[in-house]
KESEFI-548944 format. One record per residue: residue in one letter; x, y, z of N, C-alpha, C in turn. Coordinates in steps of 0.05 Angstrom, whole numbers, padded with zeros to 5 digits, always signed. Layout:
! residues N
aXYZXYZXYZ/...
! end
This chain:
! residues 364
x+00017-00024+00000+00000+00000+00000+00017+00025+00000/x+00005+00051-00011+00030+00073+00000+00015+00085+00015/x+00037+00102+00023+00036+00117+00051+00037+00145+00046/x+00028+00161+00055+00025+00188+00056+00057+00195+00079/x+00060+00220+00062+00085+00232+00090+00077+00228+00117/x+00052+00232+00124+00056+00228+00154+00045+00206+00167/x+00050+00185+00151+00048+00156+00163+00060+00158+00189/x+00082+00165+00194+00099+00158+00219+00087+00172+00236/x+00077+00201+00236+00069+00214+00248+00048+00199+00269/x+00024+00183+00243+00004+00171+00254+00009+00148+00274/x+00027+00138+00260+00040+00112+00280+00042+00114+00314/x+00053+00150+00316+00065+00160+00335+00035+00170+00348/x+00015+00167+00343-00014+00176+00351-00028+00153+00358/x-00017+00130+00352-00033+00106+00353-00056+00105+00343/x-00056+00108+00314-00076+00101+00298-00082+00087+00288/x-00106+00068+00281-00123+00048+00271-00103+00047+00231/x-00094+00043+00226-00086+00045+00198-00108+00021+00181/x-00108+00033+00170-00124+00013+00136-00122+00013+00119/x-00131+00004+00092-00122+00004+00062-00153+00018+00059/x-00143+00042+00045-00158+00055+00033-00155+00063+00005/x-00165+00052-00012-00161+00065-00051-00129+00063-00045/x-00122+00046-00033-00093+00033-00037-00067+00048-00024/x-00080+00066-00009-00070+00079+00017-00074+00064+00048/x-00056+00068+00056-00047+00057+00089-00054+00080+00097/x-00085+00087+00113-00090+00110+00121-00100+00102+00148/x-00106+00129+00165-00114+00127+00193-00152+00124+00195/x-00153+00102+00195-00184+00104+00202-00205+00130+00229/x-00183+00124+00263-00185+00131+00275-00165+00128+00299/x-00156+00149+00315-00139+00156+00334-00148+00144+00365/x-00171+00174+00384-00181+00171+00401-00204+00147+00404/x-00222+00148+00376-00245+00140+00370-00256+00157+00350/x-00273+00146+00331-00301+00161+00318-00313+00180+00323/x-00325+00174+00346-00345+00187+00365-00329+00208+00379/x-00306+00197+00381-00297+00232+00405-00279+00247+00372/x-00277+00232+00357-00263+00251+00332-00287+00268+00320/x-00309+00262+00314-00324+00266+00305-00336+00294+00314/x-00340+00285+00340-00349+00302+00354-00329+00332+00361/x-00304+00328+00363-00291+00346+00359-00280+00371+00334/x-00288+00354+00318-00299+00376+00293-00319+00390+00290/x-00336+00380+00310-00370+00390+00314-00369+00418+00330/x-00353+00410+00348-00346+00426+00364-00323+00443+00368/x-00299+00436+00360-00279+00446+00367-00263+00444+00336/x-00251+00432+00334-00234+00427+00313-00216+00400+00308/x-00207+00388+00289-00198+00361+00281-00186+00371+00264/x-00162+00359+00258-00143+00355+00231-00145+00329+00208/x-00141+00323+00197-00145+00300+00179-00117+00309+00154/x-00104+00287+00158-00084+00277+00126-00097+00262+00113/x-00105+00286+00091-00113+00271+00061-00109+00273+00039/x-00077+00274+00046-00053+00266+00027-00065+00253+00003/x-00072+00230+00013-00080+00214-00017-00097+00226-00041/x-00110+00242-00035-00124+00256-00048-00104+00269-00075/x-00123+00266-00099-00097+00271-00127-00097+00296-00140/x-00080+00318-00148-00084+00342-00159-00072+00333-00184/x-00089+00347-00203-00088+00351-00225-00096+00382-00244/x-00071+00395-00253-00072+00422-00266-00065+00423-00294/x-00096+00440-00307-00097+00442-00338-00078+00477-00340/x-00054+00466-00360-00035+00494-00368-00045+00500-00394/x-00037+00519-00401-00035+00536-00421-00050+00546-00426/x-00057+00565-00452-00080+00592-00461-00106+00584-00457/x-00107+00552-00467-00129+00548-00466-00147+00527-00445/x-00139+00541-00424-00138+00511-00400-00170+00528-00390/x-00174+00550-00389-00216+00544-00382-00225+00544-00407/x-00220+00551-00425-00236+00530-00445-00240+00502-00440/x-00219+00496-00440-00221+00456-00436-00226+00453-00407/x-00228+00464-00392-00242+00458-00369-00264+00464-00366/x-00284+00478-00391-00309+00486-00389-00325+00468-00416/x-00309+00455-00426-00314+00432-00442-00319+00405-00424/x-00298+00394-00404-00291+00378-00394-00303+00376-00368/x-00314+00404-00344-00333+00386-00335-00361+00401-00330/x-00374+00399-00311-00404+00398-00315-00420+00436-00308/x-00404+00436-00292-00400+00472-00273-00388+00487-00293/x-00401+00517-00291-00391+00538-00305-00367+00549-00300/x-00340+00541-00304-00313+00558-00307-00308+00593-00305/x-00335+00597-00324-00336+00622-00335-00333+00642-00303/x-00349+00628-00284-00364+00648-00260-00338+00654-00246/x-00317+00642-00258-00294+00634-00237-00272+00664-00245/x-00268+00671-00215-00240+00693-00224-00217+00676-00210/x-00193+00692-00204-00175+00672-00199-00178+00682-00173/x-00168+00651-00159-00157+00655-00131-00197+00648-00123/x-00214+00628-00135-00238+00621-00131-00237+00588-00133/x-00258+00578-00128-00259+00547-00136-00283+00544-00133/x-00299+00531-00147-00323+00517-00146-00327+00484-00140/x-00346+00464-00143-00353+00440-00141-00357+00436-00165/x-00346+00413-00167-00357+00399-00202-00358+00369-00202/x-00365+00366-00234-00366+00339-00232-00351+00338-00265/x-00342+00306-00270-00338+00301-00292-00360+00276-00301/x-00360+00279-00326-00383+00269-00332-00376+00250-00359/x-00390+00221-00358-00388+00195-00383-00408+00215-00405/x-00402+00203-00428-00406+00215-00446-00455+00215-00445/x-00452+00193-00437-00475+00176-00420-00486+00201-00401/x-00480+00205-00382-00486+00225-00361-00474+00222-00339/x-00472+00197-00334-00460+00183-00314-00434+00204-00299/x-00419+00202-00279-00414+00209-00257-00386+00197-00253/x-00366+00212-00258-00340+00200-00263-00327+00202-00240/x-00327+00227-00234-00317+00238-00205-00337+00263-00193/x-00334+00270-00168-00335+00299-00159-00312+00306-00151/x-00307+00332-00167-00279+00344-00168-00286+00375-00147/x-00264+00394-00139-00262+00415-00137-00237+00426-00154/x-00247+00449-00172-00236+00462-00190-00227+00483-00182/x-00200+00490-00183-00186+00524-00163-00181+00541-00190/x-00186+00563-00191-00179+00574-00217-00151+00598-00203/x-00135+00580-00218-00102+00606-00204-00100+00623-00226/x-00101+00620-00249-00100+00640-00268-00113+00640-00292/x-00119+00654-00307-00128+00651-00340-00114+00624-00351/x-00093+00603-00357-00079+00592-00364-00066+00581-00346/x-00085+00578-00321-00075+00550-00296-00102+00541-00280/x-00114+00522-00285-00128+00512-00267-00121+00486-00251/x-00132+00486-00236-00116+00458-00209-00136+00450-00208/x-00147+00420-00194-00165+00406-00197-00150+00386-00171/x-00174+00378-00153-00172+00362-00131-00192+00343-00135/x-00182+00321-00140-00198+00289-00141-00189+00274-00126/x-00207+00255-00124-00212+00236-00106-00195+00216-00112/x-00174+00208-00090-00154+00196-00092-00160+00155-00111/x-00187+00151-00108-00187+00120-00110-00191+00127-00152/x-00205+00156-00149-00212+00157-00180-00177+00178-00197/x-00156+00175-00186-00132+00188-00193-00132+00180-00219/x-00120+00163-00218-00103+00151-00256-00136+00157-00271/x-00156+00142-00263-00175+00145-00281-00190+00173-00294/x-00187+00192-00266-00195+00216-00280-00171+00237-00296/x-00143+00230-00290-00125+00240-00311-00131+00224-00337/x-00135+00204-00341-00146+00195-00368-00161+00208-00375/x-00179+00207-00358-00200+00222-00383-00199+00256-00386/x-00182+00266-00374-00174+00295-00369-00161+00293-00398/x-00142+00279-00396-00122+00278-00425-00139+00265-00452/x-00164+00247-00441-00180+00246-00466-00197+00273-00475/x-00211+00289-00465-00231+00299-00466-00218+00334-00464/x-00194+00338-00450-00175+00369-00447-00171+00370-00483/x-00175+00392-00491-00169+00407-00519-00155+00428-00512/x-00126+00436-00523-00115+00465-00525-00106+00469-00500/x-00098+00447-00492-00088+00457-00453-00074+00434-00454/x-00060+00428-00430-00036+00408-00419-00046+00400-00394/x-00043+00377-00398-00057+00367-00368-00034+00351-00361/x-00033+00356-00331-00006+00353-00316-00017+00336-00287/x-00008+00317-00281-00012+00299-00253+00009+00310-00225/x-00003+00333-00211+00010+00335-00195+00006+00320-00164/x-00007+00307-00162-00005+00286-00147+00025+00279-00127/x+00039+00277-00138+00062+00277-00125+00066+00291-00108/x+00064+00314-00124+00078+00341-00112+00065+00358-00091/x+00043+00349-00077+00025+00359-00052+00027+00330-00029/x+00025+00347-00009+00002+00335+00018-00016+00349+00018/x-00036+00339+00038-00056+00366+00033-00072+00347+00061/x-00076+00370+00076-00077+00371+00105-00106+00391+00104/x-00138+00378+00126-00159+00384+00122-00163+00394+00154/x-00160+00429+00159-00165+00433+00186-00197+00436+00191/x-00219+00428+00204-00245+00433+00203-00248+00439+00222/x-00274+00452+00229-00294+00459+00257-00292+00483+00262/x-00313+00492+00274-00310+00526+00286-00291+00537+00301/x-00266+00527+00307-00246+00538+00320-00221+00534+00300/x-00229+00527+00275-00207+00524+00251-00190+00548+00245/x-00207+00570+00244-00203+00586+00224-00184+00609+00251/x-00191+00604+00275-00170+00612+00303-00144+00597+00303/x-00140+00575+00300-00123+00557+00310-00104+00561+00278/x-00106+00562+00251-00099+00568+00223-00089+00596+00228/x-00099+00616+00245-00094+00644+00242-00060+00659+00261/x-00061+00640+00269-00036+00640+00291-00007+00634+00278/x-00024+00616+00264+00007+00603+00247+00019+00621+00219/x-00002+00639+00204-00003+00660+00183-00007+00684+00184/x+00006+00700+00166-00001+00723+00165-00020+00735+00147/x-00023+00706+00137-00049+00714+00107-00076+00722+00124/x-00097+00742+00117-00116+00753+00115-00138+00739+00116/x-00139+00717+00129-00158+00694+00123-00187+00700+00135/x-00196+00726+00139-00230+00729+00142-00231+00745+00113/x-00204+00751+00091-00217+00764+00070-00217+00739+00053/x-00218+00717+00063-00223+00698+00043-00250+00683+00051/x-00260+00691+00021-00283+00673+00025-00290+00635+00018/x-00312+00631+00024-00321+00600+00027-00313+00595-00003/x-00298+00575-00015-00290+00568-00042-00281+00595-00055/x-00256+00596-00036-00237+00612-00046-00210+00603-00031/x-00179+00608-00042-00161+00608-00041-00132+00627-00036/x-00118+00624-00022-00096+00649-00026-00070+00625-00021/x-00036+00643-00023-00013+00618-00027-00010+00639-00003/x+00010+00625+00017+00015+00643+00029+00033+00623+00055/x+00043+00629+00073+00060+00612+00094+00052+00605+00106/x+00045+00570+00130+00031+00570+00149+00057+00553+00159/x+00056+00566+00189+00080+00564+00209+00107+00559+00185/x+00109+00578+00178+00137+00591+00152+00137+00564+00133/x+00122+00547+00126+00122+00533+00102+00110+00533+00082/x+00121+00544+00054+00092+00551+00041+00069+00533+00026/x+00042+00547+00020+00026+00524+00028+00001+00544+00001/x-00017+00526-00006-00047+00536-00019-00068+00540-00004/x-00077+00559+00011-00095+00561+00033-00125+00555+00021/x-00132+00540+00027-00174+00537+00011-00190+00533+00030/x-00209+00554+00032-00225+00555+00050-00249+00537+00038/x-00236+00505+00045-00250+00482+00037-00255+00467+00055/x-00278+00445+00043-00274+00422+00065-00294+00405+00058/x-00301+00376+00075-00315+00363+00071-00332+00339+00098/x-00329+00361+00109-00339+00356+00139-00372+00371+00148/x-00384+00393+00131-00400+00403+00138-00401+00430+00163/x-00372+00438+00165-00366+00456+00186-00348+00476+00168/x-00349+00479+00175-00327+00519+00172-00300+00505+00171/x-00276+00512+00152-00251+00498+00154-00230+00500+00131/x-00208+00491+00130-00184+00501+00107-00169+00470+00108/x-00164+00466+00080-00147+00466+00063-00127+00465+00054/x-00102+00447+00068-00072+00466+00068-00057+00449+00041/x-00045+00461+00016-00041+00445+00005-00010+00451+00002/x+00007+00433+00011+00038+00443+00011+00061+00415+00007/x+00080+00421+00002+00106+00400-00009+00108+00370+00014/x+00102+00350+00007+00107+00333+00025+00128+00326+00037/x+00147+00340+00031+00174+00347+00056+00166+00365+00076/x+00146+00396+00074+00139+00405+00097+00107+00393+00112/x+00098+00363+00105+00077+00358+00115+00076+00353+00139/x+00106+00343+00152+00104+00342+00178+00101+00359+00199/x+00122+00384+00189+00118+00408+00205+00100+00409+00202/x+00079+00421+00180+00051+00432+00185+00036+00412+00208/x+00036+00394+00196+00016+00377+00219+00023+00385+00251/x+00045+00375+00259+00060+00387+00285+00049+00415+00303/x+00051+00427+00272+00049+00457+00279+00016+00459+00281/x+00006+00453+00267-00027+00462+00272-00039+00444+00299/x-00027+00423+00306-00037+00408+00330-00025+00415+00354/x-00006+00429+00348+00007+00453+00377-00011+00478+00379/x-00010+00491+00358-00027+00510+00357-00056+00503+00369/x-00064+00482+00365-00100+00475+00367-00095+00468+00394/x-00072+00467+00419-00078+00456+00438-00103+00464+00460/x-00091+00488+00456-00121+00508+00475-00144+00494+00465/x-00150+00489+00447-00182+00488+00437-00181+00453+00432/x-00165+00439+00441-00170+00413+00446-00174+00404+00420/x-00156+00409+00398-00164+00400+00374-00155+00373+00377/x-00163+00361+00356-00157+00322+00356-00149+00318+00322/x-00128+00305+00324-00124+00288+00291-00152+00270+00295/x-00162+00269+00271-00182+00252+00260-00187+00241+00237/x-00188+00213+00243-00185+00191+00215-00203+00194+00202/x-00207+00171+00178-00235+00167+00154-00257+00167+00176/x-00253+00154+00196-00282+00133+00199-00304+00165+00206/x-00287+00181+00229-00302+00209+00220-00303+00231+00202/x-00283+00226+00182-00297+00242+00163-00318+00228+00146/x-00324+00204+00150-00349+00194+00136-00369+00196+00148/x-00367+00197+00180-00394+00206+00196-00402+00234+00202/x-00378+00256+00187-00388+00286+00189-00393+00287+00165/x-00389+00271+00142-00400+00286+00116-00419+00271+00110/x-00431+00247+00126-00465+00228+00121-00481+00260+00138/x-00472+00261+00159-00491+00285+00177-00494+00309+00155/x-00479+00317+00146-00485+00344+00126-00497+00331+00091/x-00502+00299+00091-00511+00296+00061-00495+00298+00047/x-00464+00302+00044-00445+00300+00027-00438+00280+00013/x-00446+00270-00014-00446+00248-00035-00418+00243-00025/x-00410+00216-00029-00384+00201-00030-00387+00185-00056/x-00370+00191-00080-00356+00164-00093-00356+00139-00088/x-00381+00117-00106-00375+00095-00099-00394+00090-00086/x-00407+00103-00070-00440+00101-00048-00452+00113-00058/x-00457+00135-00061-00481+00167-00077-00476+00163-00107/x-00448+00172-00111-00441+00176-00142-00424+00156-00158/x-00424+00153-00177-00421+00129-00191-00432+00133-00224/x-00417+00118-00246-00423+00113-00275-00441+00112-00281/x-00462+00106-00261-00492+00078-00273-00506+00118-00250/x-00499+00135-00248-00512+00149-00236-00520+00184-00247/x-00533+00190-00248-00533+00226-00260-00541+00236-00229/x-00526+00264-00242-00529+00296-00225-00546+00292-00215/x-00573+00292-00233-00598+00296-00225-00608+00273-00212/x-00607+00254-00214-00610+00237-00191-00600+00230-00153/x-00570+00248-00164-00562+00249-00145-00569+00275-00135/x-00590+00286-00131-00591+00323-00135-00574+00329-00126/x-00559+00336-00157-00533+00351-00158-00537+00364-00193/x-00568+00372-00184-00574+00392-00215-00555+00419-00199/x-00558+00432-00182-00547+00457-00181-00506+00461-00196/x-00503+00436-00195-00477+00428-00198-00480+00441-00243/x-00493+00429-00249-00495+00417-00278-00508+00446-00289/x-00492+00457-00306-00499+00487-00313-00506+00479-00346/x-00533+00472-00356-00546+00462-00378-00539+00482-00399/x-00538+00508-00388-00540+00530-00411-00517+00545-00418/x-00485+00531-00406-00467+00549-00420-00453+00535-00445/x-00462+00520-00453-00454+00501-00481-00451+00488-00482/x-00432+00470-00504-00425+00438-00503-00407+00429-00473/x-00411+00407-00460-00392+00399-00447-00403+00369-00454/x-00377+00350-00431-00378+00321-00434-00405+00312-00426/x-00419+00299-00429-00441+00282-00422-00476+00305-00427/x-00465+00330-00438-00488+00349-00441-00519+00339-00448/x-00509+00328-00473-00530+00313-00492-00545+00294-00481/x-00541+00274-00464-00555+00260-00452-00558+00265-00431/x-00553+00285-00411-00570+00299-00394-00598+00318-00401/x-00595+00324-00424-00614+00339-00436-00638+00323-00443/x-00631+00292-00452-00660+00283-00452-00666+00267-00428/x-00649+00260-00412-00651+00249-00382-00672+00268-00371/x-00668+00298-00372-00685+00317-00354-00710+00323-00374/x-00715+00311-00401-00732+00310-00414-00751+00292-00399/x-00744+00271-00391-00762+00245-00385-00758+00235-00354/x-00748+00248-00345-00740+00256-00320-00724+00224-00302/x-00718+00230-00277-00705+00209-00266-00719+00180-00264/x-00705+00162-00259-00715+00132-00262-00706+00132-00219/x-00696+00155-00202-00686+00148-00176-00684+00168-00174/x-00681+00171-00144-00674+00197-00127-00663+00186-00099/x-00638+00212-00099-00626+00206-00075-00646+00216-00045/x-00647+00206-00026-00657+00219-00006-00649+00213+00021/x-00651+00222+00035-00648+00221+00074-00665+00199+00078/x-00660+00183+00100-00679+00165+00115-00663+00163+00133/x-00691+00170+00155-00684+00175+00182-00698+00144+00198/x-00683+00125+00223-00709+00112+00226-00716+00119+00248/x-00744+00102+00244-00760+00108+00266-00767+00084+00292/x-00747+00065+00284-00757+00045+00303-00716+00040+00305/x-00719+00027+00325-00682+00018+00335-00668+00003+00307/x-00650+00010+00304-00637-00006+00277-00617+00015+00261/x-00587-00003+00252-00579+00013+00238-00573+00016+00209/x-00582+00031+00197-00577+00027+00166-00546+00023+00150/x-00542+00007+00141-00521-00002+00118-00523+00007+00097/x-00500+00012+00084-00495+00009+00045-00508-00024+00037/x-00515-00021+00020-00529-00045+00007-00553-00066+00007/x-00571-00040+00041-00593-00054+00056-00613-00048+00041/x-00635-00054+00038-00656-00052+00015-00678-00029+00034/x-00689-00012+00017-00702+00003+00017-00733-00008+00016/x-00755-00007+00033-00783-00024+00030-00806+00000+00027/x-00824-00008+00007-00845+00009+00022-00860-00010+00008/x-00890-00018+00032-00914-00032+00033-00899-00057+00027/x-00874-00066+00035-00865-00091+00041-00851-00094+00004/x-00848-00078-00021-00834-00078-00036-00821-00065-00044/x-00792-00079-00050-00763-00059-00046-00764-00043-00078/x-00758-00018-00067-00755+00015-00090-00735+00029-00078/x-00709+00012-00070-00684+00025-00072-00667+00004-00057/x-00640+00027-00050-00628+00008-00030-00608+00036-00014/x-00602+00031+00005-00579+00045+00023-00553+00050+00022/x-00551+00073+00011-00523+00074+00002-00495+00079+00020/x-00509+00097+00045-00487+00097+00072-00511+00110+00087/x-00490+00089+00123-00514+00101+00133-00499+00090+00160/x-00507+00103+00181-00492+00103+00204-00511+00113+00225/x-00504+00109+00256-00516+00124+00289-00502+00150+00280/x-00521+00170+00271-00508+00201+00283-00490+00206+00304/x-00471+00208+00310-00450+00213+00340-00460+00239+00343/x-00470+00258+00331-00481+00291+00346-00507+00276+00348/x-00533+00272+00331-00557+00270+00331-00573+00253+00346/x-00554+00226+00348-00560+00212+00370-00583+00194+00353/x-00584+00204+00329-00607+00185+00312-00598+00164+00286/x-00604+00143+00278-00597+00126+00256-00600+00141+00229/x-00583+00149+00213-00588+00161+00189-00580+00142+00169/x-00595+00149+00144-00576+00134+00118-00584+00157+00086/x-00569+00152+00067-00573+00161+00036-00589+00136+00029/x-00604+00143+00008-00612+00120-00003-00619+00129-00031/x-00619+00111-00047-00639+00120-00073-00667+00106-00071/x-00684+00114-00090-00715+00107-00084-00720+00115-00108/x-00747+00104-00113-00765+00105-00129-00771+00131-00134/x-00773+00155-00152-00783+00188-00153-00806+00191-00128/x-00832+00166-00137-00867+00171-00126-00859+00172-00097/x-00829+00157-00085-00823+00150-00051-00805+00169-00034/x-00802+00199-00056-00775+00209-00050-00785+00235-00030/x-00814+00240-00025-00819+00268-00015-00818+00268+00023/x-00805+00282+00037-00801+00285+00064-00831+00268+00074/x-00822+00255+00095-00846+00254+00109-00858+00217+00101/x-00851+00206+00070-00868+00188+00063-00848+00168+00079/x-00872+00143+00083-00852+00120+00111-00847+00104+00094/x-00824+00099+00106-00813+00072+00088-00812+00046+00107/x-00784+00023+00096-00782+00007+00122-00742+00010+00109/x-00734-00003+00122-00703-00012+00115-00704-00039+00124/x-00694-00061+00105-00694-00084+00103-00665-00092+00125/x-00668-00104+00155-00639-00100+00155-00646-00132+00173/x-00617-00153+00167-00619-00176+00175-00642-00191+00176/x-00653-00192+00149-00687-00198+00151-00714-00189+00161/x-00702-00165+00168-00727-00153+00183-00739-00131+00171/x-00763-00116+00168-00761-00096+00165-00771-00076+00187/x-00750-00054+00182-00740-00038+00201-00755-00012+00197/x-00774+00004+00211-00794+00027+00200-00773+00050+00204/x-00781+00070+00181-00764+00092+00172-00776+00109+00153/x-00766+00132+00151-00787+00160+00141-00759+00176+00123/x-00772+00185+00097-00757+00201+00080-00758+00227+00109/x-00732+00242+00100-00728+00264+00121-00714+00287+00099/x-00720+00322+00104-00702+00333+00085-00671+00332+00095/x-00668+00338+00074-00627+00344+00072-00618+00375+00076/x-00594+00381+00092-00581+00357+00108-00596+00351+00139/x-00580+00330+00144-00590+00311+00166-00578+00339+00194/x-00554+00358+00176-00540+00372+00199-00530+00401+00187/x-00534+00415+00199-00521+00448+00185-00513+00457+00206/x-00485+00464+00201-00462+00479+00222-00477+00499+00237/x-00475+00493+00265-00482+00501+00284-00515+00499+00295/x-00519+00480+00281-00546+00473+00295-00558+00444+00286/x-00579+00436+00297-00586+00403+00293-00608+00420+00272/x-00611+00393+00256-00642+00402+00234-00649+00394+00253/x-00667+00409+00243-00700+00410+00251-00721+00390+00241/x-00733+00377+00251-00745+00355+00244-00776+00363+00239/
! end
């Protein structure tokens, strides 16, 4: 498996390690539940190194990035980033990317480490008039989250970081190493982004978990960033999104900008939303003890119209949540379902999205 630079680090934390998309990564440190919760609250770090950058050069690199994926380029000035997707010629759902726009003739691109080699293929299939470059190598990239992020990040720089806004970027030094600051994340909390040389990954880490001591920050593995980004509804690769899947199914029309011209998969989104979805993603909350799985069947009046794509005990909510797809007629808040789990069926209710918004519980 490979290892991210701060394997050793983790070692030195006593962390749960695992094979992840073919990384030796930290599942969890303290626990889940107290990681989890410390992002909720306070703040957590996460190495997610593995994660792959990829930057389109030359004159014509937002052109071909506004060919290539599904979001408007155009809205973009530099030193901004948006959410995107790349898209099968089909409609289907290649990756969800974030796109940084650094200049007229440099865009950077952050994908999902298990979809790396595959989405530089198709970057280099589908890029016209630009150079597409695998910088992958050449980053770590370190995820500070929670409401005391943007305190504990401010200590270590002298960059301006309340004039940066939510999907936006500045370069600048954190504790004197230089670094890509993105006021990003994928936790559902307020948080940055550090993207810098995997020779200074260690310092940074060091340094931001000294810094966070006052505020009790915690390193935190996958297992909670998969249970802060189920709480906020945040699609994952491979559970939500997938080949065999569209935008619009996954509502992720706001993503898919129909009217700025040709891009990859245009055409068959256009009669997809002609004849509308065959599924829809939605919340299910349950209502009786039980916990929902990826791959548990979805029931209503005792016949299955979906299945569970992730789904976990809330550690803030204290309630069983899951994603699921469903039938369109089964998808509106409120209608009861069951969840098929170890033979049983388990009673459960479509609920809206998200399950969680920074700084407060939904509302039910």
């Amino acid at each position: 498996m490979k290892r991210t630079p701060l394997y050793d680090a983790h070692r030195a934390l006593g962390a749960r390690l695992v094979d992840f998309a073919g990384w030796e990564m930290p599942v969890q440190y303290s626990g889940i539940i107290d990681e989890h919760l410390a992002v909720r609250r306070r703040a957590g770090l996460f190495d997610v190194s593995h994660m792959g950058e990829v930057e389109i050069r030359g004159a014509g690199a937002l052109a071909a990035c506004q060919a290539a994926t599904a979001n408007d380029v155009t809205r973009l000035r530099d030193g901004t980033a948006q959410y995107s997707l790349l898209l099968t010629p089909a409609g289907g759902i290649v990756d969800d990317i974030i796109v940084h726009r650094r200049a007229a003739d440099r865009v950077f691109i952050c994908v999902n480490a298990a979809n790396r080699e595959a989405d530089v293929a198709y970057l280099r299939e589908h890029v016209r008039g630009a150079e597409v470059v695998d910088r992958s190598d050449e980053f770590a990239l370190l995820a500070l989250q929670g409401p005391r992020a943007t305190a504990i990040l401010a200590r270590l720089t002298a960059v301006d970081l309340p004039s940066i806004a939510r999907f936006a970027f500045a370069d600048g030094d954190v504790a004197g190493r230089p670094a890509m600051i993105a006021h990003t994340g994928y936790t559902g909390e307020d948080g940055w982004e550090l993207y810098g040389a995997p020779s200074d990954a260690r310092a940074l880490w060091d340094a931001l978990l000294e810094a966070g001591q006052a505020e009790e920050i915690a390193p935190a593995g996958l297992g909670a960033r998969d249970t802060l980004r189920l709480e906020a509804a945040l699609p994952l690769y491979g559970h939500e999104l997938g080949e065999d899947t569209t935008p619009f199914e996954a509502r992720l029309t706001w993503v898919v900008r129909m009217d700025k011209g040709e891009f990859v998969g245009r055409e068959a989104l256009d009669a997809h939303r002609r004849r509308g979805p065959r599924r829809l993603l939605v919340g299910v909350e349950m209502t009786e003890a039980g916990i929902p799985r990826a791959g548990y069947p979805i029931l209503q009046d005792g016949r299955p119209i979906g299945a569970i794509t992730s789904g976990t005990k809330s550690p803030l909510l204290g309630k069983a949540i899951a994603l699921g797809y469903v039938d369109p007629a089964a998808s509106a808040p409120g209608t009861g379902l069951a969840v098929e789990i170890r033979g049983r069926a388990v009673a459960a209710q479509v609920v809206r999205l998200p399950f969680y918004r920074a700084g407060a519980e939904r509302q039910s």
